[in-house]
SELUM-581694 format. One record per residue (C-alpha): residue number from 1; y, x negated, z. Coordinates in pm, 1 decimal. Layout:
N
<atom nr="NUM" yy="Y" xx="X" zz="Z"/>
...
end
This chain:
359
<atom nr="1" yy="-330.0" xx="2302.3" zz="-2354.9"/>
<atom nr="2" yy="-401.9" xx="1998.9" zz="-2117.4"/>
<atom nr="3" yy="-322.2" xx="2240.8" zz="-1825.7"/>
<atom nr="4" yy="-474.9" xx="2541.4" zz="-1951.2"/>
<atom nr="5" yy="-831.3" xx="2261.5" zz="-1975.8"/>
<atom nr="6" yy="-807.4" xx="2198.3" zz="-1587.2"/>
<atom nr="7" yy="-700.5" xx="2523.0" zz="-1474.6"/>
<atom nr="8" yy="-1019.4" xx="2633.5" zz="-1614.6"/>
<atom nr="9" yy="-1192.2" xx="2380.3" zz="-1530.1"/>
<atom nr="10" yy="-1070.8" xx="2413.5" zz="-1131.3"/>
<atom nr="11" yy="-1161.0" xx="2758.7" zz="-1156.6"/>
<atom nr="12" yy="-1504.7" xx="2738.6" zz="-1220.7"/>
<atom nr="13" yy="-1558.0" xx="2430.7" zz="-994.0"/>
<atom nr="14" yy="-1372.6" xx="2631.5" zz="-671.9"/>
<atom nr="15" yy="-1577.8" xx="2949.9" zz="-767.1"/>
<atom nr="16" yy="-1895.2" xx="2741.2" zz="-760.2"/>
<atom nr="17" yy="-1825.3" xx="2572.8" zz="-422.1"/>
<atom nr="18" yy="-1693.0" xx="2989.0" zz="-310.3"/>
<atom nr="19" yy="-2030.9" xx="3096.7" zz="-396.7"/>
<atom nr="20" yy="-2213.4" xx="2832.7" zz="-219.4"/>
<atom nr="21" yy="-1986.5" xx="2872.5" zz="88.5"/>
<atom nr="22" yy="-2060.1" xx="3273.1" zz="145.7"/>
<atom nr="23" yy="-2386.7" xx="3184.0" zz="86.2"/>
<atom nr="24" yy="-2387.9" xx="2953.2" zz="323.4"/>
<atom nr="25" yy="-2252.8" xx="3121.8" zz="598.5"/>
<atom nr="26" yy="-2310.4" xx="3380.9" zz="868.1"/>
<atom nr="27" yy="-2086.0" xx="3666.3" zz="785.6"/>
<atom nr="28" yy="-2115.7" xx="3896.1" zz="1098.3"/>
<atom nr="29" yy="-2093.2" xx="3598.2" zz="1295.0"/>
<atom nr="30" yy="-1781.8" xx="3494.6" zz="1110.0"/>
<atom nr="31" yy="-1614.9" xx="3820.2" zz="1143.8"/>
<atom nr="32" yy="-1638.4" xx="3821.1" zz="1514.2"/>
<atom nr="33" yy="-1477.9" xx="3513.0" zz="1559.6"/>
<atom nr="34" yy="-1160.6" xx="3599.2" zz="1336.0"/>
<atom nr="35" yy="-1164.6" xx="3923.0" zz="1571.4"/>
<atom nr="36" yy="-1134.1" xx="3712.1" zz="1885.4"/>
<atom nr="37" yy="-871.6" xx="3447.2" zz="1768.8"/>
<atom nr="38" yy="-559.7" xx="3391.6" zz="1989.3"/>
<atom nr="39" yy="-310.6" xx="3387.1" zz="1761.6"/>
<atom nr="40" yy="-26.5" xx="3188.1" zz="1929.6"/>
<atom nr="41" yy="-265.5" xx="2862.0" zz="1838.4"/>
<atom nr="42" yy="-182.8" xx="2949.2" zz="1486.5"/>
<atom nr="43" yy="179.9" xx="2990.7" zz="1526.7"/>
<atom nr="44" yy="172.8" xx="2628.6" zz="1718.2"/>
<atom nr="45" yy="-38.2" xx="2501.6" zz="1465.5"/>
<atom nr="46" yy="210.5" xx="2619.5" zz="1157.5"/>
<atom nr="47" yy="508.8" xx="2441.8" zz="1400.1"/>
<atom nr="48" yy="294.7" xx="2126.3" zz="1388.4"/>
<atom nr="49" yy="228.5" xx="2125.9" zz="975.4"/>
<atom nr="50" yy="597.2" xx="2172.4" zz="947.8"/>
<atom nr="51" yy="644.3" xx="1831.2" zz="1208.4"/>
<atom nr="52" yy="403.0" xx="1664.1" zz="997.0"/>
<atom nr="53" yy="532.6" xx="1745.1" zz="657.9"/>
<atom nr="54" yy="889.4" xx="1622.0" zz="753.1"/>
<atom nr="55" yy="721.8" xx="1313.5" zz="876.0"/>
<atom nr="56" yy="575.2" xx="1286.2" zz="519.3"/>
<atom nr="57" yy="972.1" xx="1309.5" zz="418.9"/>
<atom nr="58" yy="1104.9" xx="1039.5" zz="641.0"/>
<atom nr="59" yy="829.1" xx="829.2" zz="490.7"/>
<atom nr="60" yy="913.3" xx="900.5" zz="107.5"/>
<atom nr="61" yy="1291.1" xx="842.7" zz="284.9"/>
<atom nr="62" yy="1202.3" xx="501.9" zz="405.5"/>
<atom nr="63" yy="1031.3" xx="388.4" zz="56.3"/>
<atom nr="64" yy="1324.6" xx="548.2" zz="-82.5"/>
<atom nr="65" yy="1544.8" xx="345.2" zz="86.0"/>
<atom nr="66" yy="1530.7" xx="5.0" zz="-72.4"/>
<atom nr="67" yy="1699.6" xx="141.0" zz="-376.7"/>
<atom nr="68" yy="1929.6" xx="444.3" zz="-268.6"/>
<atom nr="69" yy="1917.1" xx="576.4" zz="45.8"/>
<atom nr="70" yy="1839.8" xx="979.1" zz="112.0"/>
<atom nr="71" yy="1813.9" xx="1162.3" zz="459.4"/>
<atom nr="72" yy="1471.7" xx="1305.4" zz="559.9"/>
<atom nr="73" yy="1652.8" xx="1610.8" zz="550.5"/>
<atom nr="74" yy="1749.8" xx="1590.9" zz="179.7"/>
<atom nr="75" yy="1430.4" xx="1542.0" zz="87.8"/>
<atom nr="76" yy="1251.5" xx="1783.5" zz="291.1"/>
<atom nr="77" yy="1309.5" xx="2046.5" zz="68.7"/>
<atom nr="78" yy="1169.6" xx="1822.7" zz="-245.5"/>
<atom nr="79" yy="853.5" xx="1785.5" zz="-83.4"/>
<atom nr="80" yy="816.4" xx="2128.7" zz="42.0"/>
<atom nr="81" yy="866.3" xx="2257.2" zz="-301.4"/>
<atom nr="82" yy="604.3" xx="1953.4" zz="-417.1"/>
<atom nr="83" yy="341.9" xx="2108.2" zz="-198.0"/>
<atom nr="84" yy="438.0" xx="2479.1" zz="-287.3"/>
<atom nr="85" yy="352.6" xx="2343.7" zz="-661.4"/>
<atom nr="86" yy="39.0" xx="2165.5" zz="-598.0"/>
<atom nr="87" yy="-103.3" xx="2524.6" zz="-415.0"/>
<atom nr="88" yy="3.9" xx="2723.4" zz="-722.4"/>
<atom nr="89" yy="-26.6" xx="2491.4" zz="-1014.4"/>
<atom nr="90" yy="-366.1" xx="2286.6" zz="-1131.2"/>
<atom nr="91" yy="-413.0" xx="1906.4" zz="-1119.2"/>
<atom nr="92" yy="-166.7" xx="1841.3" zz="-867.9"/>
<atom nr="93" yy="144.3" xx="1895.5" zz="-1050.6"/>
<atom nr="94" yy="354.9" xx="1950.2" zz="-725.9"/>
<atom nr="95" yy="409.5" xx="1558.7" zz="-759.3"/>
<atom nr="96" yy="581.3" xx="1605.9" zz="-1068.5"/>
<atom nr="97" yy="796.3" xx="1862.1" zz="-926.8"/>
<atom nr="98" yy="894.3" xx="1648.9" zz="-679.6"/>
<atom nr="99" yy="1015.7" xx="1369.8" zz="-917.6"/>
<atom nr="100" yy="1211.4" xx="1628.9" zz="-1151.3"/>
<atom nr="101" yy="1369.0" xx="1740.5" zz="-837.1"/>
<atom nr="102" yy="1471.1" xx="1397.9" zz="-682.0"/>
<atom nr="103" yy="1611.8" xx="1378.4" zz="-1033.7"/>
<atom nr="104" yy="1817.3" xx="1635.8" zz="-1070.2"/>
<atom nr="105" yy="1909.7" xx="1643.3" zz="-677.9"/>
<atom nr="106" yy="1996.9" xx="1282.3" zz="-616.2"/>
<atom nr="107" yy="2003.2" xx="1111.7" zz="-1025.6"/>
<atom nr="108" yy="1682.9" xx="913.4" zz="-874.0"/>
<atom nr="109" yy="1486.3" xx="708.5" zz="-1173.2"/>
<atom nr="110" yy="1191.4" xx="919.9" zz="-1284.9"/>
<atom nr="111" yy="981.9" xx="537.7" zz="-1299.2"/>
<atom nr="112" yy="1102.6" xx="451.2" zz="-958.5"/>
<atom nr="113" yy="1048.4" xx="804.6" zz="-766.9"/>
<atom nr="114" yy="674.6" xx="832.9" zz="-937.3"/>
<atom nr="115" yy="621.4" xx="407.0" zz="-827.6"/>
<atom nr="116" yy="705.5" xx="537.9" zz="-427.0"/>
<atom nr="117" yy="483.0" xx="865.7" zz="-514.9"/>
<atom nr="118" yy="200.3" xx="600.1" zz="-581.6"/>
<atom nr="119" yy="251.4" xx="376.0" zz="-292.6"/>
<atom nr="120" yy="242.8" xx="712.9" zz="-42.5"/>
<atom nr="121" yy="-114.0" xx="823.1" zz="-158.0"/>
<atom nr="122" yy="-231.5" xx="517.8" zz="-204.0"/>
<atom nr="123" yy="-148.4" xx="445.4" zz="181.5"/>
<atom nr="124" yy="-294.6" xx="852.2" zz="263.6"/>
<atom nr="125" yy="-643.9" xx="771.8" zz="66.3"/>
<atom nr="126" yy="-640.4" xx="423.9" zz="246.6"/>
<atom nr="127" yy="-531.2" xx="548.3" zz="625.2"/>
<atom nr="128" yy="-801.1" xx="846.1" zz="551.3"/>
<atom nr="129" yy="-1091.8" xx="647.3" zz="456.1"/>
<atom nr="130" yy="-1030.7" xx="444.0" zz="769.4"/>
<atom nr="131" yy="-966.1" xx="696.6" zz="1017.8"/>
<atom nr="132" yy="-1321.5" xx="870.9" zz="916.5"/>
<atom nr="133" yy="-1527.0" xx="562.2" zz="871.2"/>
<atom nr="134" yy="-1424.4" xx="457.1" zz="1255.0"/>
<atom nr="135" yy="-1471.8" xx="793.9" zz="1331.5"/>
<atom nr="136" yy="-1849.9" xx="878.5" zz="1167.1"/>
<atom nr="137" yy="-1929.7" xx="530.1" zz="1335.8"/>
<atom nr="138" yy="-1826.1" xx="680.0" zz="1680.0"/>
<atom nr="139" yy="-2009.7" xx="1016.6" zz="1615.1"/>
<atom nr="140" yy="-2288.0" xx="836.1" zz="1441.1"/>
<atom nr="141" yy="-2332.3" xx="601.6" zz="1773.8"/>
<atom nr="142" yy="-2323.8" xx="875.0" zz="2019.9"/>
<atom nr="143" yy="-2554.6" xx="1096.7" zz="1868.1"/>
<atom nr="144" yy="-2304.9" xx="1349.5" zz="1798.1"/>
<atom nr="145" yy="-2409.8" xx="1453.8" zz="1449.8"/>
<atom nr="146" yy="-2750.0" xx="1700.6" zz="1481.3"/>
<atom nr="147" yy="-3047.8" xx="1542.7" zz="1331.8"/>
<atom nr="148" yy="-3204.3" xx="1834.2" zz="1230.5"/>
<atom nr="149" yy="-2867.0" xx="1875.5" zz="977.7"/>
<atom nr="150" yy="-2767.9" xx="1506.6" zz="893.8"/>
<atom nr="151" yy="-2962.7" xx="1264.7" zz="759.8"/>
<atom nr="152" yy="-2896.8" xx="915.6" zz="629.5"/>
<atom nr="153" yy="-2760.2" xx="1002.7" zz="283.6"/>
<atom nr="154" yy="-2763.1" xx="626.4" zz="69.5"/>
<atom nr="155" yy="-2566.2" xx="773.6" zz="-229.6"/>
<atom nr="156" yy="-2311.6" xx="947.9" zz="-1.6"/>
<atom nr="157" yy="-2267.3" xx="606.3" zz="215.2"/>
<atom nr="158" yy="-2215.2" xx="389.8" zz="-130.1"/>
<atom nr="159" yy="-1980.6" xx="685.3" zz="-274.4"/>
<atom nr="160" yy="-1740.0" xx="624.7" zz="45.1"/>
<atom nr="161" yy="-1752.5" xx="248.4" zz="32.3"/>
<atom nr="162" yy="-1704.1" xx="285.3" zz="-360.5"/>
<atom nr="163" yy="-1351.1" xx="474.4" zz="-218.2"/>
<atom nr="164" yy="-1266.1" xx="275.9" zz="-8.9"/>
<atom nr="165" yy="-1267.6" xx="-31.4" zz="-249.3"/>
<atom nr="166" yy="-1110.9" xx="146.8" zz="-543.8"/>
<atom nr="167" yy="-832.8" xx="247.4" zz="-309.8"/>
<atom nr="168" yy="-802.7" xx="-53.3" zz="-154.8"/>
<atom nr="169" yy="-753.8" xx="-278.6" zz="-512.3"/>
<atom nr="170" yy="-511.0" xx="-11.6" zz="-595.6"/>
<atom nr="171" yy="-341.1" xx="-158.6" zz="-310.7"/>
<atom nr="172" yy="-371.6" xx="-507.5" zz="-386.1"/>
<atom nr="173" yy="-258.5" xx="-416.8" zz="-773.0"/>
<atom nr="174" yy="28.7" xx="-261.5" zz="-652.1"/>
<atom nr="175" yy="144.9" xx="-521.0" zz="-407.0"/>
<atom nr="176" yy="60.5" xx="-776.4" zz="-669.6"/>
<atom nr="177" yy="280.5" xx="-609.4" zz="-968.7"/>
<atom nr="178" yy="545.7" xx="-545.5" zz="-717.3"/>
<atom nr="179" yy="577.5" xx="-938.2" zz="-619.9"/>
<atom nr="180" yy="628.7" xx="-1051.1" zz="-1000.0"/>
<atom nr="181" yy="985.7" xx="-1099.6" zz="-1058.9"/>
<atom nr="182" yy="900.1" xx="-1107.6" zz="-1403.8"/>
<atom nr="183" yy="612.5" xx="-925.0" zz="-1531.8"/>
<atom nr="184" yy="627.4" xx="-1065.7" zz="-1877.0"/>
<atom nr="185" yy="298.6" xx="-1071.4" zz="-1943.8"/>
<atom nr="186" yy="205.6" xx="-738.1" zz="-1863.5"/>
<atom nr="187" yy="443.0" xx="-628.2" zz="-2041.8"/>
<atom nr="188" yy="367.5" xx="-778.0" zz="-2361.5"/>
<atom nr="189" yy="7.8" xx="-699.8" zz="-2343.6"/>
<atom nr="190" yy="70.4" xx="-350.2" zz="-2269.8"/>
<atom nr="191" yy="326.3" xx="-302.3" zz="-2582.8"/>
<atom nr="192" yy="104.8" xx="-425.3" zz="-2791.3"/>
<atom nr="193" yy="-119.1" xx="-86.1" zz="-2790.3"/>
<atom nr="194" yy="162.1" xx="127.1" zz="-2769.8"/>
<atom nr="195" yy="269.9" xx="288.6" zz="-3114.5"/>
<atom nr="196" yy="626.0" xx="92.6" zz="-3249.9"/>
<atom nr="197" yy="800.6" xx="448.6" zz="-3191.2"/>
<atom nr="198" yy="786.4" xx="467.2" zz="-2784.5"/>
<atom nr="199" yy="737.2" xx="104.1" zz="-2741.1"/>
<atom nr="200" yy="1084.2" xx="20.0" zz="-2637.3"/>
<atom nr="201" yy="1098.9" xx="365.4" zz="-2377.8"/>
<atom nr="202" yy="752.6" xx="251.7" zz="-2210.7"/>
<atom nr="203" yy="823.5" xx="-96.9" zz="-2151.6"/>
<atom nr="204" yy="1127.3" xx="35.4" zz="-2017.3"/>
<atom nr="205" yy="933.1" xx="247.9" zz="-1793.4"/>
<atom nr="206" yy="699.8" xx="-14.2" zz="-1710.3"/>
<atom nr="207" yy="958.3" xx="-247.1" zz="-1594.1"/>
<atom nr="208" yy="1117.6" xx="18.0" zz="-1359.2"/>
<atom nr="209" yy="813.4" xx="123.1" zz="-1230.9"/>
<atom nr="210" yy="737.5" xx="-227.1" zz="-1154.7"/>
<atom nr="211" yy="1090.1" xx="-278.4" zz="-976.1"/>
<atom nr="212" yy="1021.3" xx="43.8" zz="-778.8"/>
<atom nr="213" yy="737.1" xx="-127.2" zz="-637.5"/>
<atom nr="214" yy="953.7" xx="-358.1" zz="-451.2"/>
<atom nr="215" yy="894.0" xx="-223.0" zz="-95.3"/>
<atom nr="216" yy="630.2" xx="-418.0" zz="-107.7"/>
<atom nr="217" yy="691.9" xx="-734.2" zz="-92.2"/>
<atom nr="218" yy="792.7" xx="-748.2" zz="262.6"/>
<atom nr="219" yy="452.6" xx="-781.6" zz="533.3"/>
<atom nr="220" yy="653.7" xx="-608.6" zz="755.6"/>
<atom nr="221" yy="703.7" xx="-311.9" zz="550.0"/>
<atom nr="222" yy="324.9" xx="-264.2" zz="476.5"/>
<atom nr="223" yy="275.1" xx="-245.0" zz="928.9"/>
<atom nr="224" yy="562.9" xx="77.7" zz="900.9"/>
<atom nr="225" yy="401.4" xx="259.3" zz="626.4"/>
<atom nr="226" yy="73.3" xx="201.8" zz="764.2"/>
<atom nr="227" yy="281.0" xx="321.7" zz="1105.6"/>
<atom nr="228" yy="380.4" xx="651.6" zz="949.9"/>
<atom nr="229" yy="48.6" xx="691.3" zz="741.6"/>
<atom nr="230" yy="-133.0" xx="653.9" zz="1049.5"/>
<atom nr="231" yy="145.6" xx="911.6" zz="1250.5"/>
<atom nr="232" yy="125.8" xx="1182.6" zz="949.4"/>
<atom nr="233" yy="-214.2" xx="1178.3" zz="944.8"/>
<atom nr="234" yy="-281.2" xx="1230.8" zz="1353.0"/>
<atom nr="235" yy="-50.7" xx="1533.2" zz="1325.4"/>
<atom nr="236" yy="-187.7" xx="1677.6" zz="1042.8"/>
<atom nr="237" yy="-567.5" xx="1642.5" zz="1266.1"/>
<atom nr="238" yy="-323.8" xx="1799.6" zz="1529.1"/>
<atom nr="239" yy="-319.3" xx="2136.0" zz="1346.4"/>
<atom nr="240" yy="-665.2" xx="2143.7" zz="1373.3"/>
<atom nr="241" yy="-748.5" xx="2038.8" zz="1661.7"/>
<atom nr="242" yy="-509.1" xx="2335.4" zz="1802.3"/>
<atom nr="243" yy="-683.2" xx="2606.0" zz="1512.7"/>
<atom nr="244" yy="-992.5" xx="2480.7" zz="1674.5"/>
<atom nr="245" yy="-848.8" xx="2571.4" zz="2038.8"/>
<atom nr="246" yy="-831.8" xx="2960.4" zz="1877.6"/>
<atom nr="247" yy="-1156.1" xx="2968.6" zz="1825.4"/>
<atom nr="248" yy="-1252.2" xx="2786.8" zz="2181.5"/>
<atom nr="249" yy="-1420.0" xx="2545.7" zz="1966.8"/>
<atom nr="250" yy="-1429.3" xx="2307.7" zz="2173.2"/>
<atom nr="251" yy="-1660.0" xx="2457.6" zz="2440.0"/>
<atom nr="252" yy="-1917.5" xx="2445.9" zz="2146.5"/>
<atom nr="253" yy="-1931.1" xx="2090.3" zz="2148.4"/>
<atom nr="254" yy="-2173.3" xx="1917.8" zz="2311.0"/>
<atom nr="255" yy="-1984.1" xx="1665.6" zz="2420.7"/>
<atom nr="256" yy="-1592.8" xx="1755.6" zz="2455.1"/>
<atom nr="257" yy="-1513.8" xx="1435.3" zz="2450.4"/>
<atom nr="258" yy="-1655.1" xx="1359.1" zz="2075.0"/>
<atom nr="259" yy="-1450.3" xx="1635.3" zz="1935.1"/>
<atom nr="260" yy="-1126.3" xx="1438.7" zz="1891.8"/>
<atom nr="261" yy="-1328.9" xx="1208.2" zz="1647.7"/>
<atom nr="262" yy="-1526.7" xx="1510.1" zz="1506.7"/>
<atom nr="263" yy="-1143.1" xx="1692.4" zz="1429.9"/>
<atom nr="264" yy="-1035.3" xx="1378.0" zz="1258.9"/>
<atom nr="265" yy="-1362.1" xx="1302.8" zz="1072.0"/>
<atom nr="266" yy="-1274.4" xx="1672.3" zz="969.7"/>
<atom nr="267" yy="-916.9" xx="1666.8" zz="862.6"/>
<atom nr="268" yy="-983.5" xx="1308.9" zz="677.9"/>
<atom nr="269" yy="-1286.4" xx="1446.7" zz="471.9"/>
<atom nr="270" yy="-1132.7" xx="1747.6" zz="371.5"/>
<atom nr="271" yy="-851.5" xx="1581.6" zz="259.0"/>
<atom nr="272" yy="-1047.6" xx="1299.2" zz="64.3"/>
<atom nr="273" yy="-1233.6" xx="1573.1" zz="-173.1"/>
<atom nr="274" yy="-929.3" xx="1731.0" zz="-244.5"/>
<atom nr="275" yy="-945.0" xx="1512.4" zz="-489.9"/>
<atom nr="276" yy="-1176.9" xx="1686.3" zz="-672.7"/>
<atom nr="277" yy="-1069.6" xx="1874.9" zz="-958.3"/>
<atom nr="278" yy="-1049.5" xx="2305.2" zz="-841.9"/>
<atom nr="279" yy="-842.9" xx="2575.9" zz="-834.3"/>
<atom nr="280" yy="-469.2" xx="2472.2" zz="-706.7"/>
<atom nr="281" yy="-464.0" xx="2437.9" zz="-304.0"/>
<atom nr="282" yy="-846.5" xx="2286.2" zz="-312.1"/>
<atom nr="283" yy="-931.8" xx="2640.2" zz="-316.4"/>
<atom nr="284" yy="-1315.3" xx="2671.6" zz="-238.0"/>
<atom nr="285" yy="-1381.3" xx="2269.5" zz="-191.7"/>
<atom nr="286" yy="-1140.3" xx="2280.4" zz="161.1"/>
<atom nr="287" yy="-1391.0" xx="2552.7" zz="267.9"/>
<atom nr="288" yy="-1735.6" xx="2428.2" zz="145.3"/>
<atom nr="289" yy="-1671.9" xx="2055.9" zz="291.8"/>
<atom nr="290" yy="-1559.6" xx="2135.1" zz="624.0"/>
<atom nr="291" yy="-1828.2" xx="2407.4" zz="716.9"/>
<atom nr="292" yy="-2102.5" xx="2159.8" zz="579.7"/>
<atom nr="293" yy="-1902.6" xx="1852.2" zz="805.1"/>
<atom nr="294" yy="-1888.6" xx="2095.2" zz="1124.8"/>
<atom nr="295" yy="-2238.3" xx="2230.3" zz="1071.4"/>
<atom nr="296" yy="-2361.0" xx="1813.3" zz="1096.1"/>
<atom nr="297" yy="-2222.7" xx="1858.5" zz="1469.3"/>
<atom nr="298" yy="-2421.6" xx="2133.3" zz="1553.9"/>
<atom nr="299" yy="-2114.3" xx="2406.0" zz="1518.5"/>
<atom nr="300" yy="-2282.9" xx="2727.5" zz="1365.3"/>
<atom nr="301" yy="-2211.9" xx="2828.0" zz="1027.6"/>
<atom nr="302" yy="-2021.8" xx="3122.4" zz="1122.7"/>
<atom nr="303" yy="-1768.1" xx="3009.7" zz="1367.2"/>
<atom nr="304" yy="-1745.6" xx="2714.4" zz="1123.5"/>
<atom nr="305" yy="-1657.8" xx="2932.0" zz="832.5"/>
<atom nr="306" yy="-1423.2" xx="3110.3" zz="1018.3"/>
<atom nr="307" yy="-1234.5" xx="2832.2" zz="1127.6"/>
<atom nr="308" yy="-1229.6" xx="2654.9" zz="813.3"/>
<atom nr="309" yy="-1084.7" xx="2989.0" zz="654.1"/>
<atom nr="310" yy="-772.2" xx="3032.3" zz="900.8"/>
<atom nr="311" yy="-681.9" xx="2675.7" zz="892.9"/>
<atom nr="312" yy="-693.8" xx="2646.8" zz="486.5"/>
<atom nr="313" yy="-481.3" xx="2921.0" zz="516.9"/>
<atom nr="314" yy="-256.3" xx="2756.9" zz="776.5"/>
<atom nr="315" yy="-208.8" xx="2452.8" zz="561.7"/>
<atom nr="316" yy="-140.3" xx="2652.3" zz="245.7"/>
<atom nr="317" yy="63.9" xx="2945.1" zz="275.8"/>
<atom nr="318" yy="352.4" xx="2889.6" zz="497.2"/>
<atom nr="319" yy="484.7" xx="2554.6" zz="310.5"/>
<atom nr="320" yy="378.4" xx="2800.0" zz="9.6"/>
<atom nr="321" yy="630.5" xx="3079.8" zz="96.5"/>
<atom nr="322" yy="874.3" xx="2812.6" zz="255.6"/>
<atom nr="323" yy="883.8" xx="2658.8" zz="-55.9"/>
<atom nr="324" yy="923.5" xx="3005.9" zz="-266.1"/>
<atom nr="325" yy="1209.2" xx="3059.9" zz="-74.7"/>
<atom nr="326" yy="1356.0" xx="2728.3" zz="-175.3"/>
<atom nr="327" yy="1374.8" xx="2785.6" zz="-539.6"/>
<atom nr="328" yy="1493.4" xx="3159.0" zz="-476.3"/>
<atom nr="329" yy="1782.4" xx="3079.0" zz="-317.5"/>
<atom nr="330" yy="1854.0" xx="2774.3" zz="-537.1"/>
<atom nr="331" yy="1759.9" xx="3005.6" zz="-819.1"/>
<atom nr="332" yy="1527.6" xx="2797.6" zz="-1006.1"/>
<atom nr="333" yy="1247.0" xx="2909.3" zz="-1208.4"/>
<atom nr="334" yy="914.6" xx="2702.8" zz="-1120.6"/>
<atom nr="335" yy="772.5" xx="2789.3" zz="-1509.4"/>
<atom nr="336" yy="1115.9" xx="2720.3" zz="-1640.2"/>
<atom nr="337" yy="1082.8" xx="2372.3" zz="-1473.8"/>
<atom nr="338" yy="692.7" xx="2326.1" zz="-1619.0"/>
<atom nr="339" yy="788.8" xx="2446.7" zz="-1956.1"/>
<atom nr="340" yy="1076.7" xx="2179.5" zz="-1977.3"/>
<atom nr="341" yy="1366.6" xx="2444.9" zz="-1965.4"/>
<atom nr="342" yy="1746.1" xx="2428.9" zz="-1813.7"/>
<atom nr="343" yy="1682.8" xx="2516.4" zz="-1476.3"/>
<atom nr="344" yy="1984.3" xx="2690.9" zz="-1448.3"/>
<atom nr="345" yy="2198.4" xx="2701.0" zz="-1765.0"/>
<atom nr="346" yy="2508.5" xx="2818.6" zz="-1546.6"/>
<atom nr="347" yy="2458.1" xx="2549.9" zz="-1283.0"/>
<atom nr="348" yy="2745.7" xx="2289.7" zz="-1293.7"/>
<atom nr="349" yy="2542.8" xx="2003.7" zz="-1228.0"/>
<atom nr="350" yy="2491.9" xx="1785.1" zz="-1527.3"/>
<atom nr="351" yy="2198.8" xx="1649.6" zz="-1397.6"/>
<atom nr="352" yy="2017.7" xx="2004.9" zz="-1411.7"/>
<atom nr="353" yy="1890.9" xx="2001.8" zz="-1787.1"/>
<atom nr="354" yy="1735.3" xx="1702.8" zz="-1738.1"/>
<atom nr="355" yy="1393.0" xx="1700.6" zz="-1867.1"/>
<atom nr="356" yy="1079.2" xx="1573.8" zz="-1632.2"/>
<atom nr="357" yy="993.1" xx="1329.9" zz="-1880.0"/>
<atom nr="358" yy="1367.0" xx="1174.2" zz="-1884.5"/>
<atom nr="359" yy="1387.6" xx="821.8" zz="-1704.4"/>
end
């Protein structure tokens, strides 16, 4: 019921944002740029996804590693399918794939997988929100963004900081909860509004969440997940800096310089409203925030809509079909997995019935 609420709910958001964003733009203009592409940018730009999203796997590795440690490799796999899931499924459900499949792939605690799950996009919203507030400053300074487009937007500017700070107590929290040895008090305050029935199974919960949080207690560790939030996140503004270089986007620019900070302004935005709620894969928000972002710089609407359409589909539909191919050939059923099934009833690993729930 819950997911049948946000699918429906995602679905009339995206289509709303869809319907401003061919509205928006130029078609004709649009269609001649998609005729003149140069396609090996795309294939290099797919290559460089790929790069980025194993990156994102020797991360989850290295916050892995405190409590069992698990090859990039291994889990390369687990997060492709995690990203297949969150382009098919509503409200982001590919990170509960990815738990259920650390689960039944390496007996990983369900607490402990979702506490390193936390830590990782609490470190992406954080590295984001940095990356395009130095990066509007720059633009900002130089005169980059048009002034017939942008104009000082008060709401918008408090929205971001409001971001920012929620994001950034979420980091605090975390390191906080993570330093208690014993988080007694927490504990006892949480139980108390939890019915008598699951009380023992969510302090339980609680309590390995909280141990799973461990990583964090080290200073050091914070500067190497900062270090690979910070390296995941320049390779992922990578793929489109080189979908730009199929469009010659950059001899659009004013300044060629700027566009470095323009692409990551770019990738960083249209990452942050993914968190909106729409259509799995951001479907319709992707588009509408990066042609209105590239049309503050003066790119025109068309060329803009053009290139926000190829690299969507750059970011979507290879990890997609990578990670379709994945569960073929380990013969696993995606709605067998969301409706709490055996995966594979013939399977000789015990660990395959498990339910996502399980801890």
């Amino acid at each position: 019921m819950l997911m049948s609420k946000s699918l429906w709910i995602g679905l009339v958001i995206s289509l709303a944002f869809l319907a401003l964003f061919v509205r928006t733009i130029d078609i004709d203009n649009m269609m001649d740029s998609l005729q003149g592409i140069k396609y090996r940018y795309i294939v290099f730009a797919t290559v460089i996804y790929f790069v980025a999203l194993f990156c994102r796997s020797m991360r989850w590795s290295y916050l892995l590693s405190t409590f069992k440690p698990i090859g990039a490799r291994k889990l390369f796999p687990i997060m492709t399918v995690g990203y297949m899931s969150n382009n098919l499924l509503p409200a982001r459900l590919g990170e509960i794939i990815r738990i259920y499949f650390l689960k039944i792939r390496e007996s990983f605690r369900v607490s402990t997988a979702l506490a390193t799950i936390v830590i990782e996009r609490t470190y992406d919203a954080i590295t984001c929100v940095m990356i395009a507030a130095v990066c509007f400053t720059i633009l900002v300074y130089a005169g980059a963004l048009k002034s017939n487009e942008f104009v000082f937007n008060l709401p918008l500017l408090v929205s971001g900081i409001v971001i920012a700070f929620v994001f950034l107590i979420a980091l605090i929290c975390l390191i906080l909860f993570g330093s208690k040895n014993k988080p007694n008090g927490i504990l006892i305050r949480v139980s108390s509004i939890i019915p008598q029935f699951m009380r023992h199974k969510a302090v339980e919960f609680i309590y390995l969440f909280i141990d799973g949080l461990a990583l964090l207690k080290s200073p050091s560790k914070h500067f190497k997940l900062f270090a690979w939030s910070l390296l995941i996140w320049v390779l992922e503004a990578s793929v489109f800096f080189v979908v730009s270089l199929a469009f010659d986007m950059p001899g659009h620019f004013d300044n060629i310089l700027l566009f470095i900070p323009a692409i990551l302004l770019l990738t960083t935005v249209t990452n942050i409203t993914t968190s909106i709620p729409a259509l799995p894969g951001s479907i319709g928000i992707f588009e509408i925030t990066g042609l209105q972002t590239l049309s503050y710089m003066g790119i025109n609407s068309g060329l803009s809509g053009a290139f926000v359409i190829v690299t969507h589909l750059v970011v979507l539909v290879p990890v997609t079909l990578l990670g379709l191919i994945y569960l073929w050939y380990g013969n696993i059923s995606l709605m067998n997995i969301m409706n709490k099934r055996d995966v594979n009833s013939n399977d000789k690993d015990p660990g395959i019935n498990c339910e996502i729930t399980e801890i």
